[in-house]
C-alpha positions in Angstrom: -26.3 -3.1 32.8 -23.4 -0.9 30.9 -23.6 -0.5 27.4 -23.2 -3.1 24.9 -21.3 -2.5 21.6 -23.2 -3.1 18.6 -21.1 -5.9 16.7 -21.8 -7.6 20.3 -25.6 -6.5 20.5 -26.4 -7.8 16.7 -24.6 -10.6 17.0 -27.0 -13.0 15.2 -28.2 -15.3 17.1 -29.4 -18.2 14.2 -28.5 -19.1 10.5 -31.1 -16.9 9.4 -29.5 -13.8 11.0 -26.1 -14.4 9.3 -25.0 -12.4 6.3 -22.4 -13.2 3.5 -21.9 -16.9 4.0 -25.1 -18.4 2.2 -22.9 -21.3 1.1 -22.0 -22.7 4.6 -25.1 -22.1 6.3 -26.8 -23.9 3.7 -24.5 -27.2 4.0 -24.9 -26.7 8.2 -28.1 -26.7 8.2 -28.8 -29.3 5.8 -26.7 -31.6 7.6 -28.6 -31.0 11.0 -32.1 -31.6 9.2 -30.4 -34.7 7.9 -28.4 -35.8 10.8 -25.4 -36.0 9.0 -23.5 -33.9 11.6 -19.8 -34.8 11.2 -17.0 -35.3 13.9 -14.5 -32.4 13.5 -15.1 -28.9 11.6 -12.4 -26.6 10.6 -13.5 -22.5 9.8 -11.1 -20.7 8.2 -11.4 -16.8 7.2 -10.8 -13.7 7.3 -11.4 -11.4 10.9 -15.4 -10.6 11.8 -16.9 -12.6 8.9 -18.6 -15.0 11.3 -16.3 -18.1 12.0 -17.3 -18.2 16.2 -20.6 -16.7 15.2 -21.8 -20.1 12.9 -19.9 -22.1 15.3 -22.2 -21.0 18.3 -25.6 -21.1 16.3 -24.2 -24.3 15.1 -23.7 -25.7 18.8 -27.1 -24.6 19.5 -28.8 -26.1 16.8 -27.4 -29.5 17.3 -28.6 -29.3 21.1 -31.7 -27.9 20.4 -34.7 -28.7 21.2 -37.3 -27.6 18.3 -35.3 -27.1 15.6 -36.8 -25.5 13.0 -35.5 -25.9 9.9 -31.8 -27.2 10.8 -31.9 -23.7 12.9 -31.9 -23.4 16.8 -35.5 -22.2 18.0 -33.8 -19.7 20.5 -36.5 -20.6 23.0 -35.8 -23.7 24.6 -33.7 -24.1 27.6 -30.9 -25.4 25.6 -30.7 -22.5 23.3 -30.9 -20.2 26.0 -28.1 -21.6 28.0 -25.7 -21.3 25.1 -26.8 -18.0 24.4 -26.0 -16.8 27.9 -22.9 -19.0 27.9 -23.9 -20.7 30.8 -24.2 -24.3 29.3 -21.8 -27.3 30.0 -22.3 -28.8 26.5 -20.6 -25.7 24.8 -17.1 -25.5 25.9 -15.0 -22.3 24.2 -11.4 -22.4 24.0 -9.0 -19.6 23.4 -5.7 -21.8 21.7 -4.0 -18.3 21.8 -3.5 -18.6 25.5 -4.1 -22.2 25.9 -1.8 -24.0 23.2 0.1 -26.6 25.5 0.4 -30.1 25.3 -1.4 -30.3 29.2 -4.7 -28.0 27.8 -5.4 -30.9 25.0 -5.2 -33.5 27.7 -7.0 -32.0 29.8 -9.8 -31.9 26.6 -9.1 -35.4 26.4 -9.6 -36.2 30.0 -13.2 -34.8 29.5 -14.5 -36.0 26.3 -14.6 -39.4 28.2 -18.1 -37.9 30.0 -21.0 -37.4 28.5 -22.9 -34.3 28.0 -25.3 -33.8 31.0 -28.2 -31.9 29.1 -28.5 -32.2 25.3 -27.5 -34.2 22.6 -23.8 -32.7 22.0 -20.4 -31.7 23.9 -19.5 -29.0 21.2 -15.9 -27.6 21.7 -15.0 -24.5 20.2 -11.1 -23.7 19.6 -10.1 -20.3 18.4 -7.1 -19.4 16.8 -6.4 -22.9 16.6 -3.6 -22.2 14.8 -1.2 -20.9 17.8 -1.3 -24.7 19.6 2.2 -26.1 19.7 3.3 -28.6 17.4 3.0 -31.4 20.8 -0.6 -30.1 21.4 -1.5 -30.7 17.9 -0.1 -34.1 17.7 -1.9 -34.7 21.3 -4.8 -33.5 19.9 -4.9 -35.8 16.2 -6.6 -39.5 17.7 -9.1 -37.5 19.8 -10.0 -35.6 17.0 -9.9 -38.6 14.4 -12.2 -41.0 16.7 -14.0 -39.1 19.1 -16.7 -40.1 21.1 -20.3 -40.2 19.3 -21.7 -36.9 21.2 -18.8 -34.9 20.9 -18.1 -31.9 17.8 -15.0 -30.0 17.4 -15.1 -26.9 15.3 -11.8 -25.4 15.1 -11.1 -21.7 14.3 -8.3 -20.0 12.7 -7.7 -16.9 10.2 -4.4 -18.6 9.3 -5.2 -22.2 7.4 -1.7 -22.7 5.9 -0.5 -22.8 9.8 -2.5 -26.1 10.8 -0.6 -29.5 10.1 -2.2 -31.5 7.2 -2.9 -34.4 10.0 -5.5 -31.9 11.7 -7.0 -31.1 7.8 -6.9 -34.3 6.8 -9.6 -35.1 9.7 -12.1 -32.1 9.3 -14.6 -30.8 7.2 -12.9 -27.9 6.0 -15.1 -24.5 5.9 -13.4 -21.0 4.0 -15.5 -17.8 5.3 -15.0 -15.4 2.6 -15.0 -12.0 2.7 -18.1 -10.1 3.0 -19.2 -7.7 0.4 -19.6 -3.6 0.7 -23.3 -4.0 -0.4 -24.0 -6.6 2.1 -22.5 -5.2 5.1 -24.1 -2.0 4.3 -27.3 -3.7 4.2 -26.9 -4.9 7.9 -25.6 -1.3 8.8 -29.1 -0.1 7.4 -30.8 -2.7 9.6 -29.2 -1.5 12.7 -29.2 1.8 12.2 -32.7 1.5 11.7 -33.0 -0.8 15.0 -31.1 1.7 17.2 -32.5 5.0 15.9 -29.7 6.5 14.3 -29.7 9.1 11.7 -27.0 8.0 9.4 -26.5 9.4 5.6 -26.1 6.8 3.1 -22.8 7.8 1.6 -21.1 7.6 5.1 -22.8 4.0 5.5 -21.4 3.2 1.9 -18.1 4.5 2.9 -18.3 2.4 6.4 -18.6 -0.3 4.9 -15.7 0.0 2.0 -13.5 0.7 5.2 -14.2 -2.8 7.4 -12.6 -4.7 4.3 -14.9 -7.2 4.3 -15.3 -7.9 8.0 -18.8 -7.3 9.7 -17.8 -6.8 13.2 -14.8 -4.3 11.8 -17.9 -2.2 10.2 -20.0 -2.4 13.9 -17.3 -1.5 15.1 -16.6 1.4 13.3 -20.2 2.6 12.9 -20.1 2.4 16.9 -17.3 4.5 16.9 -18.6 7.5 14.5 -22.2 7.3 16.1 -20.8 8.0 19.4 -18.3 11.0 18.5 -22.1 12.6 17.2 -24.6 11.6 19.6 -27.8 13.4 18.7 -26.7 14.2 15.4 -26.8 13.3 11.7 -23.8 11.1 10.9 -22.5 12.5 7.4 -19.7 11.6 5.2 -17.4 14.1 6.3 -18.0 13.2 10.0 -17.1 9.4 9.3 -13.9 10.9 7.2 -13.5 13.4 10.4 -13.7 10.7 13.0 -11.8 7.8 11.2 -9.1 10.4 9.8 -9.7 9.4 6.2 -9.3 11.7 2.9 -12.1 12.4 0.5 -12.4 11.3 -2.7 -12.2 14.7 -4.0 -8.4 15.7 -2.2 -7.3 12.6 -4.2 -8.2 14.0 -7.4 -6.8 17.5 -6.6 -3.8 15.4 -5.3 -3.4 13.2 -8.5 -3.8 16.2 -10.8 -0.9 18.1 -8.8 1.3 15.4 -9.1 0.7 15.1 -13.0 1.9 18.7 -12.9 4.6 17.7 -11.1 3.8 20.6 -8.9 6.0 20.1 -5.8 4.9 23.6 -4.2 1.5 22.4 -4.3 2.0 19.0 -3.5 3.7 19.8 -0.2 1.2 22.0 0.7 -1.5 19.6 0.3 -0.1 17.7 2.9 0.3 20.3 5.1 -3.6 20.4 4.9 -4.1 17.3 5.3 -2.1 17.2 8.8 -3.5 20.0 9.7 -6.9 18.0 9.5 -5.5 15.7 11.5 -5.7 13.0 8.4 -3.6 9.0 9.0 -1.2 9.4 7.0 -1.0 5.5 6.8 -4.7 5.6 6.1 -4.4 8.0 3.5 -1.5 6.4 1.1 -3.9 3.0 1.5 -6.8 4.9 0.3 -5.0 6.6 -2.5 -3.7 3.4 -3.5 -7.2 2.0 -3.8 -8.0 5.4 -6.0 -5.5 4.7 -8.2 -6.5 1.3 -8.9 -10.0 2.6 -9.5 -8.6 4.7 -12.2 -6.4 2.0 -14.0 -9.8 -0.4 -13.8 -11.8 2.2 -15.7 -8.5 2.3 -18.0 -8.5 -1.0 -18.7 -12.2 -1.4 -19.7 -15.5 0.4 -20.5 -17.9 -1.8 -18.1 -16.4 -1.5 -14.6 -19.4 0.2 -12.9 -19.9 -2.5 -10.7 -16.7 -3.5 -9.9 -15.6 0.5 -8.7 -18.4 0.9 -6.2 -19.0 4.9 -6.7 -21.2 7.1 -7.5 -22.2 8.4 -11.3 -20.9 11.9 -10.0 -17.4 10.2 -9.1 -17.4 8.1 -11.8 -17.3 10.6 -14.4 -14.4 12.5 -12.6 -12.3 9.2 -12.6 -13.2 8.8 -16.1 -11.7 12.0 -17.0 -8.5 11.4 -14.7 -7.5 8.3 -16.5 -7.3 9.8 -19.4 -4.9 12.0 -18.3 -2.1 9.4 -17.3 -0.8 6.2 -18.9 -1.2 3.3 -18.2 2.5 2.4 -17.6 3.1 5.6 -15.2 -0.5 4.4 -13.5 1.2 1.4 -12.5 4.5 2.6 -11.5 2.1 5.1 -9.0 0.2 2.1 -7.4 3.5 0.1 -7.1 5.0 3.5 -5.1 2.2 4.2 -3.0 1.5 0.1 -2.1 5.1 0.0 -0.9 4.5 3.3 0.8 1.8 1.8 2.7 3.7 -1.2 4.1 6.7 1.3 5.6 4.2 4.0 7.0 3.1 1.3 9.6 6.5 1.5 10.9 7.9 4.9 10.1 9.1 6.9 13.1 9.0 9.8 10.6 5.6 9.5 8.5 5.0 12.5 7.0 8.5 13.1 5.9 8.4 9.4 4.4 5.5 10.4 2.7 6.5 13.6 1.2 9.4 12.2 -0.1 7.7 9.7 -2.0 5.8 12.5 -3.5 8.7 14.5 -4.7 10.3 11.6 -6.3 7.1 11.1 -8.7 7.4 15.2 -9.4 10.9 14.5 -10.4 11.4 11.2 -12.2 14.8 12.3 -12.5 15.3 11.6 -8.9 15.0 7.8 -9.8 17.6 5.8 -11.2 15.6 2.7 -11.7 14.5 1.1 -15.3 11.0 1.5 -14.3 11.1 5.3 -13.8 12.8 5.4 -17.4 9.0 6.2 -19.1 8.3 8.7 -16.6 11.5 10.7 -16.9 11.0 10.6 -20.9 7.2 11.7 -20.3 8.3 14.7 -18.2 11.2 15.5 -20.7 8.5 15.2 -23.6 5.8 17.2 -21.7 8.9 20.4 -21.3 9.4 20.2 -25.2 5.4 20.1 -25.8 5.5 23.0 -23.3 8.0 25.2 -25.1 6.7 24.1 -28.8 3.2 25.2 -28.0 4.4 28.5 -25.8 3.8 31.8 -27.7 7.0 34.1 -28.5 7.7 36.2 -26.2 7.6 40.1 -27.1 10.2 42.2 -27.5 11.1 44.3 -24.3 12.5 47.7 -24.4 16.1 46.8 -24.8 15.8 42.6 -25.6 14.9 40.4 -28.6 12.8 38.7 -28.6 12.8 34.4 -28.4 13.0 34.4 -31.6 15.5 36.0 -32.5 17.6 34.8 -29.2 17.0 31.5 -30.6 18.5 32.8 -33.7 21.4 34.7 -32.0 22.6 31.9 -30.3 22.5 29.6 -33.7 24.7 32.0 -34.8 27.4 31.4 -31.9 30.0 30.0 -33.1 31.0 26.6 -31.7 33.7 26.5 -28.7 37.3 25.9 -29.9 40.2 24.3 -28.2 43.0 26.1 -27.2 45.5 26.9 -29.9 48.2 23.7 -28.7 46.7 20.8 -26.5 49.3 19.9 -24.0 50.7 16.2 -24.1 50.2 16.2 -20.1 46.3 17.8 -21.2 45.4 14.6 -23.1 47.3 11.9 -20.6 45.5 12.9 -17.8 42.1 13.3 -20.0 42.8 9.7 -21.3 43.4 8.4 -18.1 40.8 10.9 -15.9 38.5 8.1 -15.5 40.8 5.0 -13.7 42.6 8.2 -11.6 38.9 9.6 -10.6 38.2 5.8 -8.6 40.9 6.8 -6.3 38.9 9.4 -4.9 36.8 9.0 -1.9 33.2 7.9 -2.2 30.7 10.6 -2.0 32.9 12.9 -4.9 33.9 9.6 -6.8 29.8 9.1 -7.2 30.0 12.6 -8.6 33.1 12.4 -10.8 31.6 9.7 -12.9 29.3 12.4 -14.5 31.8 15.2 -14.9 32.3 15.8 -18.8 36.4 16.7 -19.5 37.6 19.6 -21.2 40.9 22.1 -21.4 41.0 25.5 -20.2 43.9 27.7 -20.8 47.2 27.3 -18.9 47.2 23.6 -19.6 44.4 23.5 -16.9 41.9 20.8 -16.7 38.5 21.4 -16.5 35.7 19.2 -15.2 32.3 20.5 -16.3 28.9 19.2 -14.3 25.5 18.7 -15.7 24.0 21.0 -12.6 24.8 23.5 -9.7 24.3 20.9 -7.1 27.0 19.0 -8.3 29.6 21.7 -9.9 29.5 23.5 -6.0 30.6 20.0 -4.2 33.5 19.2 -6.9 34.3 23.0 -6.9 35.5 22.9 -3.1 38.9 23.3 -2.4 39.3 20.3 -0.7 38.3 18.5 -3.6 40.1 20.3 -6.3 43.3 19.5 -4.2 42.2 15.9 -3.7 42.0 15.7 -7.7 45.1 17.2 -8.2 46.9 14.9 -5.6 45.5 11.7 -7.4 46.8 13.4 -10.7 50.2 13.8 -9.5 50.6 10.3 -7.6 49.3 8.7 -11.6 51.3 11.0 -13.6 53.7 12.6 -11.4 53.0 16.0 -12.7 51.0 19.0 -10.9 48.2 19.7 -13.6 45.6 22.4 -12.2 41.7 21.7 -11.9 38.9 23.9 -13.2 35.2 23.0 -12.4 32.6 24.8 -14.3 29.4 23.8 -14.7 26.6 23.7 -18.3 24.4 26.6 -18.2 20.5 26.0 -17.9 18.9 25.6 -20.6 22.3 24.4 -23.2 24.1 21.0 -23.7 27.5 20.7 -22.7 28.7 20.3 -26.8 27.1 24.0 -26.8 30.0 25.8 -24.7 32.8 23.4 -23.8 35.0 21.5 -26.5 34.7 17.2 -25.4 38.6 16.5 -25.3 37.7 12.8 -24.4 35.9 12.2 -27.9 38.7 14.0 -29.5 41.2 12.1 -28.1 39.2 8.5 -28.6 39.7 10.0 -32.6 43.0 10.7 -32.8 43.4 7.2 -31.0 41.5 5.5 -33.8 42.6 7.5 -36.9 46.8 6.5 -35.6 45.0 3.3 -35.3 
């Protein structure tokens, strides 16, 4: 025989055997020792946490011969028959590819016989949830009177999907999800079962990764185990073979991008696909960092709760203090919405990257919520240059000092001598004239700051390069100028200049706009 995969191999094979679902096989097994068995079940839960599992043991347990203890004995013909899924009292349905209105006839056609062997015609639907709404409503007065020997136990991982005429008529079952230290408990079991040399942060970390689904950690132990056969499975192997990121790039990642280090950043990422890292994998993961960090944020006693070591603990400790609580947020709300589009991004790592930029540069964002950020980083350049030494005095410069003092002395920009009449109409009307222009330098003229050059020329001043070089074409001057002369019907000349790095616009260029909103209210 070929080999078996593990979830398949360790698939328990009585109540005793199943993890994470104390509650249910409690109740199941007290209402076989009691004969309280009821007509119609409904499990509803999550992926791997056991729904067709219990639903087997149960079908064996109510045919079995020598129960013991509401469990099946596994050794009587009966159990053996529906553990080799040869018996005729089990009957398995897949509702995925049987969900029409002739399948649930056919069901009812047969529930009319009794079960040759046994006690119990069990019938097992899975993913009851894709029947059609006509197999459902053929299904409802079998299911609500069915004959004395016969069980229904419907499964589904989608509840809210089932009409309330199919709830209303079972005993209703959740499977939750199972938890990291209990599925890394069963790991340790098999592991131990199949020989494996296995290191216990990689089982830890195993576990974390199936999300709460037992067959999703078999499955993935299976996969690791076999890309090392003969070896020692370590952490790094399971990151290796799964194409996750250690805990440890997360921390060097988070402290880059609260130095709002883009060089770095970027080339993080290049490392990480040159590791051949999942990218999608990767922005889940750092997601689930981040919310580690605002737990241990948000209170003192969160040991428990984060699932890491004492080592790791400490380090995320440290990290939270070193961002707010507010800008921790907006982070976890980036990345979570990163996550979703990476599943369907033709262009991941470019996707990615640009999300990283954007929370380097706040500024980037126009949003309320990246308000707090922007001020941080603006407050952080200020701390910066408050706490920077002077610089000394070169051979033939001042030094900060006195430049600082030298340029308090400037004197403050002056108009020219006579403001044209034609000067202050177009100024006064610059902003209705500016939405005739065409999109792309319209968005641009809105931030352009007025003044008056010599000449009668006007002169449109930007905040940065970017945007002084597109307004600064000559298609674009001219463009300006044509809307000026179709308002006014005068030819007025535009200037673009833009505010040097490092001063304020009031610093070098006079703001004809606020003068003219004066003269306006003093005639007023």
């Amino acid at each position: 025989m070929g080999y078996t995969a593990l979830y398949r191999k360790f698939r328990p094979g009585e109540f005793a055997d199943v993890r994470g679902q104390d509650a249910i096989v409690t109740t199941l097994k007290n209402q076989i020792k009691k004969d309280r068995i009821g007509h119609a079940y409904l499990f509803c839960g999550t992926r791997g946490t056991g729904k067709t599992t219990v639903a087997k043991i149960f079908a064996k347990a109510v045919n079995c011969e020598h129960p013991v203890d509401g469990s099946p004995c596994g050794e009587c013909a009966m159990c053996r028959s529906v553990a080799a899924g040869t018996s005729m009292n089990v009957i398995e349905i897949d509702a995925a590819s049987n969900n029409g209105v002739d399948n649930i006839r056919e069901i009812r056609e047969e529930v009319t016989y009794r079960p040759t062997e046994g006690r119990f015609k069990v019938y097992i639907i899975d993913e009851v949830h894709m029947l059609s709404q006509g197999a459902f409503n053929a299904l409802l007065k079998t299911l609500e009177e069915p004959p004395e020997y016969v069980i229904f136990i419907l499964a589904t991982t989608e509840a809210h999907r089932i009409p309330v005429t199919i709830l209303s008529r079972c005993q209703r079952y959740d499977f939750k999800r199972i938890s990291i230290d209990t599925i890394a408990g069963r790991l340790q079991e098999v592991i131990g079962r199949e020989g494996l040399d296995v290191e216990d942060k990689a089982v830890r970390y195993i576990a974390r990764m199936a999300d709460g689904s037992m067959r999703d950690a078999l499955s993935l132990l299976d996969q690791c185990a076999a890309f090392y056969i003969g070896q020692r499975l370590t952490y790094d192997h399971v990151l290796e073979v799964l194409g996750a990121v250690d805990a440890d790039m997360f921390s060097r990642l988070l402290r880059e991008l609260l130095d709002r280090d883009v060089k770095r950043v970027i080339e993080t990422v290049d490392e990480l696909i040159m590791q051949g890292r999942e990218l999608s994998q990767m922005a889940a993961d750092f997601t689930w960092y981040l919310r580690n960090l605002l737990l241990v944020k948000s209170s003192e006693e969160m040991e428990d709760v984060l699932d890491v070591s004492t080592e790791n603990l400490q380090k995320i400790r440290e990290e939270s203090g070193m961002i707010g609580t507010d800008e921790l947020i907006r982070h976890i709300r980036i990345f979570s919405e990163l996550t979703g589009q990476l599943k369907y991004a033709s262009q991941k790592r470019v996707l990615l990257e640009v999300t990283l930029i954007r929370l380097c540069r706040p500024q980037m964002e126009q949003g309320p919520d990246a308000l707090l950020a922007r001020l941080k980083a603006l407050e952080d350049e200020v701390e910066a240059l408050r706490s920077a030494p002077p610089a000394p005095a070169g051979p033939g410069g001042p030094s900060r000092a006195s430049a600082r003092e030298e340029e308090a002395r400037r004197p403050a920009p002056e108009l020219p001598r006579a403001l044209s009449e034609d000067v202050k109409a177009v100024a006064a009307d610059f902003r209705s004239i500016a939405q005739g222009a065409s999109p792309m330098l319209r968005s641009y003229l809105k931030k352009a700051h007025l003044s008056a050059g010599e000449g009668d020329r006007l002169l449109l001043v930007l905040d940065d390069e970017v945007s002084a070089a597109f307004v600064g074409r000559q298609e674009h001057r001219e463009e300006i100028e044509q809307l000026i002369a179709q308002k006014t019907g005068k030819k007025m000349e535009v200037d673009v200049r833009r505010v040097e790095a490092g001063r304020r616009f009031e610093d070098s260029f006079v703001d004809i706009e606020k003068l003219i909103h004066m003269d306006i209210t003093i005639e007023d």
